[in-house]
N, C-alpha and C positions, 0 to 999 in steps of 0.2 A: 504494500500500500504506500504511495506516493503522498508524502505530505507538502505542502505549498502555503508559503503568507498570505498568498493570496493569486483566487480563480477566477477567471475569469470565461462566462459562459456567452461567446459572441465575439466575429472580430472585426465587428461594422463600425463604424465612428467611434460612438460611445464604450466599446469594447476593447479598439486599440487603440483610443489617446490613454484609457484606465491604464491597460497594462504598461504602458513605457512610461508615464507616470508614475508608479509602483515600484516598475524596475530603477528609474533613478530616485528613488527612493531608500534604496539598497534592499529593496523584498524581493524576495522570490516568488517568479510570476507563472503562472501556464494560464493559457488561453485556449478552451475547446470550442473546436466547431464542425460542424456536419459538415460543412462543404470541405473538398480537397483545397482548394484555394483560399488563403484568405482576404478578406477585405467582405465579407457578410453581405446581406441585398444592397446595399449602399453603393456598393463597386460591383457585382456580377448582375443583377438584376434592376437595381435604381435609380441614385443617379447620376453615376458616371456614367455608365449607357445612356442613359435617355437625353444625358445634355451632350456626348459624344454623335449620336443620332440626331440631335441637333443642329450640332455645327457640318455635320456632314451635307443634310441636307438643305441648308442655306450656301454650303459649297458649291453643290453639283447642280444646286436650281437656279442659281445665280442673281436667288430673292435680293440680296444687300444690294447690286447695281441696277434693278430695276426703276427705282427711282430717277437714276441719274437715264437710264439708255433705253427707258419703257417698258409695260408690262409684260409687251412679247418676248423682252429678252432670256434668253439662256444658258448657263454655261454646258450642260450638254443637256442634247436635244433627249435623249432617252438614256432616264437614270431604270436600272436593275436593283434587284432586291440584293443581290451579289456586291453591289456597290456599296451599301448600307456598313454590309457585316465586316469590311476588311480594314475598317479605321474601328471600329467594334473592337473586333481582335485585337487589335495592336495596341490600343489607349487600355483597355484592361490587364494586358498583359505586362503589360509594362508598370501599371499601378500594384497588381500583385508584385512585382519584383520589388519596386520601392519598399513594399510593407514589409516583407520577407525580410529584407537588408534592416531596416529597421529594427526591428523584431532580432535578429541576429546580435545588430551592434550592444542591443540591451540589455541581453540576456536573457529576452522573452521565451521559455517554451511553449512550443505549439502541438495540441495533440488532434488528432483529427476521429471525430467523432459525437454522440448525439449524448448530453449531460442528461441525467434525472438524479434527483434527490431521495438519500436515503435518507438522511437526517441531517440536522440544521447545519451541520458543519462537514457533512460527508455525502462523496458524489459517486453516483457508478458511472461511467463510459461507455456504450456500447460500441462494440468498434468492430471493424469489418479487418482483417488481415489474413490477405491472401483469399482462400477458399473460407477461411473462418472466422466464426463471428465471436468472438470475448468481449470479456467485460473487466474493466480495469476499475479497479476503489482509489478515489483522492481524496486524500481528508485535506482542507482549508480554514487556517485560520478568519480568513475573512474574504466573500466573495462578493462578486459584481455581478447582475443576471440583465445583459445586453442584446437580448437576441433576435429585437426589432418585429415587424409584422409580416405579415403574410396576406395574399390580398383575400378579402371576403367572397365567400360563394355561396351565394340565396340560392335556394332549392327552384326559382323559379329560371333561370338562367342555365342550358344544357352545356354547358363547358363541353368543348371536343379538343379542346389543344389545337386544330385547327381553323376553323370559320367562324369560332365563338369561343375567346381567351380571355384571358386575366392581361393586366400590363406587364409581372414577369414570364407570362408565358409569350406575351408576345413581343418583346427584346430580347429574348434567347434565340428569337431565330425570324427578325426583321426582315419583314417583307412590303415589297411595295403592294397595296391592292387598287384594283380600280376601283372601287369605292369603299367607303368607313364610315360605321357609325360611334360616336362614342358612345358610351352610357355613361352620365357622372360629369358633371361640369366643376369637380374640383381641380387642386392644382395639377394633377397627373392628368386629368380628363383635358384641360383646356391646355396644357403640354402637349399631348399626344393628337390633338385635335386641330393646331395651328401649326403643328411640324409637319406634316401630310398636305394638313390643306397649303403651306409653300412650295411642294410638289405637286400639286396639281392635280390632287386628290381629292373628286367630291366628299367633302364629310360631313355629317348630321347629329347632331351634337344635343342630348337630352339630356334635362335638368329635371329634377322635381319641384326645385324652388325655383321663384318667378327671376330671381337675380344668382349673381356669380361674385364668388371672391369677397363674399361680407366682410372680410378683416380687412378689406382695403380702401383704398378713397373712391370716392364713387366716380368722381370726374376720371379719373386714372381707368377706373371699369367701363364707363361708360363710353372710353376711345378708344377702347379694345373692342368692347362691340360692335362700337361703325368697323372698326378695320376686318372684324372679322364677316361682317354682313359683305362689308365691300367686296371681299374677291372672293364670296360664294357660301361661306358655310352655312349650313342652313339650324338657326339655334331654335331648337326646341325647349324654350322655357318653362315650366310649368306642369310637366309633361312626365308621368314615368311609365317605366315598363310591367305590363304584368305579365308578362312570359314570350318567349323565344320561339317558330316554329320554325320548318323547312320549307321551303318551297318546291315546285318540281322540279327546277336546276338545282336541288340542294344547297340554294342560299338561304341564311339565315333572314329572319323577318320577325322584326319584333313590333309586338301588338303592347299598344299606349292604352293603358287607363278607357281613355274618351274612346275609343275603339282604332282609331289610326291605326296606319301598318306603315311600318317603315322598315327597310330591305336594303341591303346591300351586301359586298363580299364576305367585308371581316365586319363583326359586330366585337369592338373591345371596351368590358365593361371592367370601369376603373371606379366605380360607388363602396369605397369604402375597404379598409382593411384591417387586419383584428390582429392583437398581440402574438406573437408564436412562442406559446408557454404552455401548450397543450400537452407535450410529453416531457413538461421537467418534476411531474409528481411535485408540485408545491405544495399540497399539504402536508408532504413527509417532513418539509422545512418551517413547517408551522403559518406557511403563507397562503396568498388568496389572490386569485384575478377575478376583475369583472366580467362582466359579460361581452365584455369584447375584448378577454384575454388582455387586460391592461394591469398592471400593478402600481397600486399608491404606494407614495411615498413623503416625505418629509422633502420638500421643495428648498430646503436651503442645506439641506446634508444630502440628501437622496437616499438614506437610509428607509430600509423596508421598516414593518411591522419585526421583525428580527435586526436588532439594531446592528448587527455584524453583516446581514444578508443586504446590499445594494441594488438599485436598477436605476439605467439611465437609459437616456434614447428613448426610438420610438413607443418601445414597450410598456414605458409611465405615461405615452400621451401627448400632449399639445406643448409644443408646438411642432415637433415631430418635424424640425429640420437637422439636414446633417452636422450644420455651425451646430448646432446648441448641443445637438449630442454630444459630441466632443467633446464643450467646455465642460458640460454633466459630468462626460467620466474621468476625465483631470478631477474636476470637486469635488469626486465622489472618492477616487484616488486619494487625494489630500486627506478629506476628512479621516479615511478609514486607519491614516499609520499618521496622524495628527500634525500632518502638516496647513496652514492658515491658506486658506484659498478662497475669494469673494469667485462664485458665479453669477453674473448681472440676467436677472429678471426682468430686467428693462429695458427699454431703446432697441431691442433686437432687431436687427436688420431683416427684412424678408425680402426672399427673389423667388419670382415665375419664369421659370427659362420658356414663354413661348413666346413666340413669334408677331411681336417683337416681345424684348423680356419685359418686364414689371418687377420692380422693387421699392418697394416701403422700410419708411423708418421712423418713428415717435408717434403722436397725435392723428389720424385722420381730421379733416375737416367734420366730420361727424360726432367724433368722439369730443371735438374740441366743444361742440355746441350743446351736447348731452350731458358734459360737464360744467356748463353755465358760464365757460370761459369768455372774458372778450376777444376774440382772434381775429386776424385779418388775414386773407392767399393772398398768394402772386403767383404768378404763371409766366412760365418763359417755354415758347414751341422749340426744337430742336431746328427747325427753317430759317429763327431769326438769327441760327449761330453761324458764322464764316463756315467751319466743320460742317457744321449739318449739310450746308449748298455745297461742301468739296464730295462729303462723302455721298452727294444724293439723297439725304434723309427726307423720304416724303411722310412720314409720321414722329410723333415723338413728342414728350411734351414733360415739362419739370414741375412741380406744384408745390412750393413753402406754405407752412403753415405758423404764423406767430401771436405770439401771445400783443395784441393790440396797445398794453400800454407801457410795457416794459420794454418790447421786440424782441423778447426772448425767442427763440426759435424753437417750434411742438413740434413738427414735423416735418417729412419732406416725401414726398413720392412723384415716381418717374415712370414713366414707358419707353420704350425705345430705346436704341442702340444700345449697348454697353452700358443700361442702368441699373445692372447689380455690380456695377465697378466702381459708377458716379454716385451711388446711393452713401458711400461710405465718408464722404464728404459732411454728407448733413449728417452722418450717425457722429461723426467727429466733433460737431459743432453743438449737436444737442448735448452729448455726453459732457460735453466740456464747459455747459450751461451760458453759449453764446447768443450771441443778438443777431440778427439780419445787416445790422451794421457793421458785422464783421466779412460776410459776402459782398458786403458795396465797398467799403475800405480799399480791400485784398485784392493783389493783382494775380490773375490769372495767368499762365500760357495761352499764347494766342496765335492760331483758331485753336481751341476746342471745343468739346460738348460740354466741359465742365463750365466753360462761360454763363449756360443759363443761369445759374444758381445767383450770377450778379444779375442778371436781365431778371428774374423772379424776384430778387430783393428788388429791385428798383422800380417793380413794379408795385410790391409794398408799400414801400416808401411814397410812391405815387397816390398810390390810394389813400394812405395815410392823410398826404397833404391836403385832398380835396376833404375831408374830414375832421380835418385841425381841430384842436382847442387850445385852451390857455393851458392846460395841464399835461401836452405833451412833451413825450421823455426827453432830455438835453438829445438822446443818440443819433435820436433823429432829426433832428433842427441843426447837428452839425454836418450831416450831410448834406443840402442846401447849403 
């Protein structure tokens, strides 16, 4: 029996920032996992795929110079599904080498196979070697349970692995179809839904709720919708499916609530996905998931209901991005062999990598008014920036949000081009509890896209002035 400081079950974000965490620590680390590779959905199934499948097919379709050379432009004329998979391969394979080498340099052991719990402090392995199948005992002073989700499967949905998939079953082996329905307008759905449709793929795109993206500013949603009305997609809002049949070409056809049929090649339903903690025997460990396989936790340690037993990542839930897992299993590392580590609950950056991306950071405009705040926007298009007209941006747009009498700056969100690059700007500025006066001050690089952020402040500022009073802040009376 293998004893360990500490295990780790998962080696997706939150599984391997924990273990090298640990391991410079000076603990003794193992990290189990089913897969032969490591790097967990995050890297074989998530989303390094799905943003690698992205930039691939902005590549080959020649979406980015459309703007500057016209709609009919393309960089080839006929993209393959074979096209998809060979920057797939390579970007994953090289990410697993990274983590390896990592993992190496550490000290990290890696053992490969599937954990369940015999008791609070002791794991069985089930492991496959050669023709046979053993089971290996590791006792752990203190472990990590990282093992992320798996996507949901309602009984009314006929999964075949073929014509009607999950989003990991269908980035394991990208294919182009002539037509696609999504099911699910979250962030995988509206991902997987504007990367096809910039190939030239009819897609139809079902919602149950009448909107998309509620964590985000609505002005920011609502120019993703024109963009995506504009070159075709057809959004079904409001709208869910109550089951899947065939047709007599054996395409799928899914039948909507109100009775609609709507048909096409691949139906890929991305509505949701549930903890993968169904064979780790948690009650042996004295623990408990919900119903959608999730496990609580103490949000400022990430300790379980067993204060030695951890979870980070998607497994505890919201906000279920890869940044945050990370910083989870670092904090949750720290906390466990008492080392001091703030994990920030706040300001977190979000990115949508579709087409074009969207990233948010602080306040919504919505959240600012449901909090009784005085705030004022500004708005800068990506068209007014020198950049925008070099690179051809024909959409894109910048959105500050500030506090009206201070000019504290609540938030910032973006669409378009590289705006989970430009987002980290306003995360910088909120964090560091700056004004809008510091975006009009500050000199830019010139051209860039990062320009709007002056062109949005000074649009504030503008607004500001036509609403003067006697009680406004010095900050802004010295920009005038």
């Amino acid at each position: 029996m293998a004893q360990f400081d500490f295990v780790v079950i998962g080696s997706g974000p939150a599984g391997r920032r924990a273990a090298i965490q640990a391991a410079k620590l000076g603990q003794s680390v193992l990290v189990i996992d089913d897969r032969k590779k490591l790097g967990g959905v995050s890297l074989h199934t998530g989303t390094i795929p799905s943003k690698t499948l992205r930039e691939t097919a902005l590549n080959l379709s020649g979406w980015r110079e459309r703007g500057f050379y016209g709609q009919g432009y393309r960089a080839r004329q006929d993209i393959r599904s074979e096209d998809l998979a060979v920057r797939l391969d390579k970007t994953i394979a090289h990410e697993v080498d990274v983590l390896e080498h990592q993992f190496t340099r550490n000290g990290v052991k890696h053992l490969v196979g599937r954990a369940r719990f015999e008791s609070p402090h002791r794991l069985a392995v089930d492991r496959e070697v050669g023709d046979q199948r053993i089971t290996e005992i590791i006792e752990a002073e203190k472990i990590l349970i990282g093992v992320g989700t798996t996507p949901y499967h309602p009984d009314n949905i006929p999964f075949n692995g073929t014509s009607v998939v999950d989003s990991d079953r269908f980035i394991l082996s990208p294919r182009l179809p002539r037509s696609l329905v999504v099911v699910g307008a979250g962030v995988i759905g509206i991902e997987y839904a504007t990367i096809f449709s910039a190939m030239d793929v009819p897609v139809t795109l079902i919602e149950p709720r009448d909107s998309l993206l509620d964590f985000m500013d609505r002005d920011i949603v609502d120019h993703l919708v024109y963009l995506m009305r504009d070159r075709g997609v057809d959004l079904r809002l409001g709208a869910s499916v109550r089951h899947v049949v065939f047709n007599e070409r054996d395409e799928p056809v899914c039948v909507l609530a109100d009775g609609r049929l709507v048909s096409a090649e691949t139906v890929l339903f991305t509505a949701g996905r549930i903890g993968a903690t169904g064979s780790l025997d948690l009650a042996k460990a004295g623990l408990t998931a919900d119903a959608r396989g999730r496990i609580e936790v103490d949000r400022s340690t990430f300790q379980t209901a067993q204060p030695h037993i951890y979870a980070a990542g998607d497994v505890i839930g919201f906000p279920s991005l890869a940044s945050t897992s990370m910083e989870q299993g670092r904090a949750a590392a720290c906390h466990a062999f008492g080392k001091d580590c703030a994990c920030a609950d706040s300001n977190l950056p979000y990115g949508v990598y579709a087409v074009p991306e969207l990233s948010s950071v602080g306040l919504t405009e919505q959240e600012a008014r449901r909090r009784g705040i005085a705030y004022e926007c500004g708005i800068a298009r990506f068209r007014e920036t020198s950049r925008g007209h070099i690179m051809g941006s024909h959409c894109g747009m910048l959105k500050l949000v500030c506090e009206q009498g201070s000019g504290k700056l609540l938030g910032a969100h973006i669409i378009g081009e590289g705006a989970s690059e430009l987002i980290h700007i306003g995360q910088a500025v909120i964090g560091l509890g700056g004004t809008v006066s510091y975006l009009v001050d500050n000199c830019f690089n010139y051209p860039t896209l990062a320009e709007a952020y002056k062109i949005a402040a000074l649009d504030i500022w503008n607004r500001l002035q036509h609403s003067a009073v006697d009680s406004l802040q010095p900050q802004f009376a010295k920009v005038c």
